[in-house]
N, C-alpha and C positions, 0 to 999 in steps of 0.2 A: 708769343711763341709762333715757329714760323708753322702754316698747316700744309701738309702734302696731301694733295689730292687725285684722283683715278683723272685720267684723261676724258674730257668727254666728246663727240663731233661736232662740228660746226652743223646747227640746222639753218642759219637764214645765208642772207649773202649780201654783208656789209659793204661797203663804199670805203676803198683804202687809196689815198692822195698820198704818194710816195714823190717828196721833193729833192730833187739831184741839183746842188751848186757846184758851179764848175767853173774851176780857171785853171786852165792851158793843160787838161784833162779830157780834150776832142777824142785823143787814139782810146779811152777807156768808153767812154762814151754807150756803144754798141750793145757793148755785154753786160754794162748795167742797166741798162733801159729794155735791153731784153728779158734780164732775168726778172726784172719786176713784171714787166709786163706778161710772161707765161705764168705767171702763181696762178694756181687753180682756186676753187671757191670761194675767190673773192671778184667785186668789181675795181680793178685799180686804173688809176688815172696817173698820169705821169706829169710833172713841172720841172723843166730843166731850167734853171737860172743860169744862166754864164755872167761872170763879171768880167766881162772886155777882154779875153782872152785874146794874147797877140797871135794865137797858132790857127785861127779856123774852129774853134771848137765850135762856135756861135753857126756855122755854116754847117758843122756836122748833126749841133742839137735839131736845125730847120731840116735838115734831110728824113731825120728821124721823125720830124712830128709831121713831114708831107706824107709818108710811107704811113702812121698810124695817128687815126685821131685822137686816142686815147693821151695823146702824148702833147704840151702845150710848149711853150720858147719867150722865157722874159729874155732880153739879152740888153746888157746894158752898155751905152756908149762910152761910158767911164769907168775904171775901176773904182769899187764902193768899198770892198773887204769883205771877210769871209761873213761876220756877225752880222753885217746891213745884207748881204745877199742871201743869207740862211733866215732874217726873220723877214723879211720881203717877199720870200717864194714859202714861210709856212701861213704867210698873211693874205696871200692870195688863194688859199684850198679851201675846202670844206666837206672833206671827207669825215665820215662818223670816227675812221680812223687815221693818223698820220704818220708818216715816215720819213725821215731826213737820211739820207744816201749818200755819202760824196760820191762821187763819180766815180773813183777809183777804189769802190769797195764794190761788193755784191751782196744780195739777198740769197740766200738757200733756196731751193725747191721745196716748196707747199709752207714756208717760213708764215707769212703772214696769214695763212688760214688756219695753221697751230697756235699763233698767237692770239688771233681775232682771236677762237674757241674758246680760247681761257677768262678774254673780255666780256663774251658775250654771257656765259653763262655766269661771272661775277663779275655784273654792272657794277661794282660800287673799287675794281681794279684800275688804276687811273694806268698805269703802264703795264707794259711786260719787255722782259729781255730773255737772252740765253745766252748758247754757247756759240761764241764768234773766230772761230781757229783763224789764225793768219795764215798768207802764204803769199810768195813772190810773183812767180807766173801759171800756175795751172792751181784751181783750190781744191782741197782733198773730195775723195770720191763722199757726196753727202749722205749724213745720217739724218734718215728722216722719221725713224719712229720715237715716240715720245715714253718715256719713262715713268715720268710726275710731272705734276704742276707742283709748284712752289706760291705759295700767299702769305704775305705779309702783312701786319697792317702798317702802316705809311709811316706810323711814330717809330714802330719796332724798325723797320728798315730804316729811318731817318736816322736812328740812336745807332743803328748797327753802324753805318759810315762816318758818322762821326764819332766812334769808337776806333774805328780803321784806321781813319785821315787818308783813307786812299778811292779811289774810283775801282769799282767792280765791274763797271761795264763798258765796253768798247764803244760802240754808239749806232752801227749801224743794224744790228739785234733789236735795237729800241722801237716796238710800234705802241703811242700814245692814243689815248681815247683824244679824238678830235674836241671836245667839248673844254679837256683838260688843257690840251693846248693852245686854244683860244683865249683864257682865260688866264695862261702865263704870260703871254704876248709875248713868245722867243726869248730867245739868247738877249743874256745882260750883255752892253756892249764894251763896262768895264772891268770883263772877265775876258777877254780876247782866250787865255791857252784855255783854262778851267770849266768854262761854260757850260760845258756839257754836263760836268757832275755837279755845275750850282743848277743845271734845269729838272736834274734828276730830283735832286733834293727839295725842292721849291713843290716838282711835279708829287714827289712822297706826303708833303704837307697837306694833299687834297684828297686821296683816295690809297687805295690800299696798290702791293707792288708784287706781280706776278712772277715767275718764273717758269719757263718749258727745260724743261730738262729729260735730257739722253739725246734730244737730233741738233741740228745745226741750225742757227738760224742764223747767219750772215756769217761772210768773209770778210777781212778783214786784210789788203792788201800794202803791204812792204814793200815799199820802194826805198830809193834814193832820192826822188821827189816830195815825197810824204811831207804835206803843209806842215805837222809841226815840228817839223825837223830846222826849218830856216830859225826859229825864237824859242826851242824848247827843248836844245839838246843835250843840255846842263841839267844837274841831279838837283843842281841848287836849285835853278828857273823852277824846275818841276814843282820841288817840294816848298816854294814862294809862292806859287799859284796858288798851290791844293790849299795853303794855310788862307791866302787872301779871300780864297770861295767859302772858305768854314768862318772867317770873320767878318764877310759879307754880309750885308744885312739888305733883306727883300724889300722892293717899294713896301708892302703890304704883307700884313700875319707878323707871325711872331721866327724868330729862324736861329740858328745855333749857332750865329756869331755876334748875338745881344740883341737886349732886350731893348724894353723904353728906355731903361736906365745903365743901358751898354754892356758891352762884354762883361764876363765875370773874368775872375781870376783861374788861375789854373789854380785845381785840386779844388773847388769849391762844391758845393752839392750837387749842382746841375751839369756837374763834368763828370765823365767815367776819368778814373784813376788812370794815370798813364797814359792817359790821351795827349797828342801833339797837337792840338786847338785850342783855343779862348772857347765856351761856348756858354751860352744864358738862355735862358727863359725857362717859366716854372712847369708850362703845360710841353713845349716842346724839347724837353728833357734829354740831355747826349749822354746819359747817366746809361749803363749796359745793361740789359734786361733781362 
């Protein structure tokens, strides 16, 4: 059962590695590396990865990290894809905490010092997320006071999405305990659309899963660009991913798309009823709770 808890402060002041992958996302570039870089109460470091962008973005990220040291520039001479440049630039951090940014989204104001808070005080929280409003060109005036925390433990939230079949969370809300995400080794590279809700799920299997709820914690920007708009604009594509993530099976542990001895059937014990998954395993249960 999920526990809500009184908000508490931040008292130390963690070390948060916020990683930006960019291609041909230069003109965004600015106001995302700014809004991370003004979060108060925390120490943040910034890694802009470009992968070969033909626009200059590579020449915008270097102007940025001349102007602040805080701010570093892999840039690559070839394009690699979005998965080898997003687990490349979370393999090069070591912040106690991590953030994956596209370029063309934003962090909220005091976002990752609400989130640290909720880490710090429950060590045993491997992520947290919130509320990530979209918007086109300007993002709504931010809310920043916090209502509850939200705690889960990692099986109840693992069994609540795979009770769903859907993603609850946008991605860039997302700040992971560094230790957790060292120990996923990033994005599977054969989830290209999915990945993010197989890293959520993978990341649930190790610690328990936070939520800040009532302020903002990222934007979440709508374009006509928007990467998965090129390979994911079909209802089909969508719901062929979300099913290949849920019968996905991790290098390691046990995961709700089969066991040692493979998926199970639908409708069988280890499945909630009415779920659109295959899912197995005895301890890691997609049964609703």
């Amino acid at each position: 059962m999920v526990r809500y808890l009184r908000p508490r402060p931040l008292r130390a002041r963690p070390r948060v590695s916020v990683v930006i992958p960019c291609y041909k996302y230069g003109h965004y570039l600015p106001v995302a590396v700014g809004g991370a870089l003004a979060q108060p109460g925390v120490d943040v470091e910034v890694l802009i990865v470009d992968d070969a962008s033909p626009d200059g973005s590579a020449d915008v990220a270097r102007r940025l990290a001349a102007e602040d040291p805080r701010v570093r520039v892999i840039a690559h001479e070839r394009n690699a894809g979005h998965i080898a440049t997003y687990n490349e630039g979370l393999a090069a951090v070591d912040g106690d905490y991590v953030v994956l940014l596209s370029a063309d989204d934003l962090l909220a104001p005091g976002s990752l010092s609400r989130a640290v808070a909720l880490m710090e005080r429950h060590r045993d929280v491997a992520f947290t997320y919130g509320f990530a409003p979209t918007f086109t060109d300007e993002p709504p005036a931010p809310r920043t006071v916090v209502r509850r925390w939200s705690v889960w433990t990692g099986e109840e939230w693992f069994a609540r999405l795979c009770t769903r079949g859907n993603n609850v969370v946008l991605n860039p809300e997302v700040v992971m305990r560094g230790s957790v995400m060292r120990e996923l080794v990033g994005y599977d590279p054969r989830l290209p659309h999915a990945g993010d809700l197989h890293l959520w799920l993978r990341a649930a299997l190790r610690g328990n899963v936070g939520r800040i709820n009532g302020a903002h914690q990222a934007y979440y920007r709508v374009h006509g660009d928007n990467m998965h708009l090129g390979y994911a604009s079909l209802l089909l594509t969508d719901l062929r991913e979300r099913r290949a993530t849920f019968e996905h099976r991790p290098p390691r542990g046990r995961w709700c798309g089969g066991g040692p001895s493979g998926p199970a059937r639908s409708g069988s014990p280890g499945c909630a009823r009415g779920a659109t998954t295959s899912c197995s395993t005895p301890r890691w249960s997609c049964a609703a709770r």
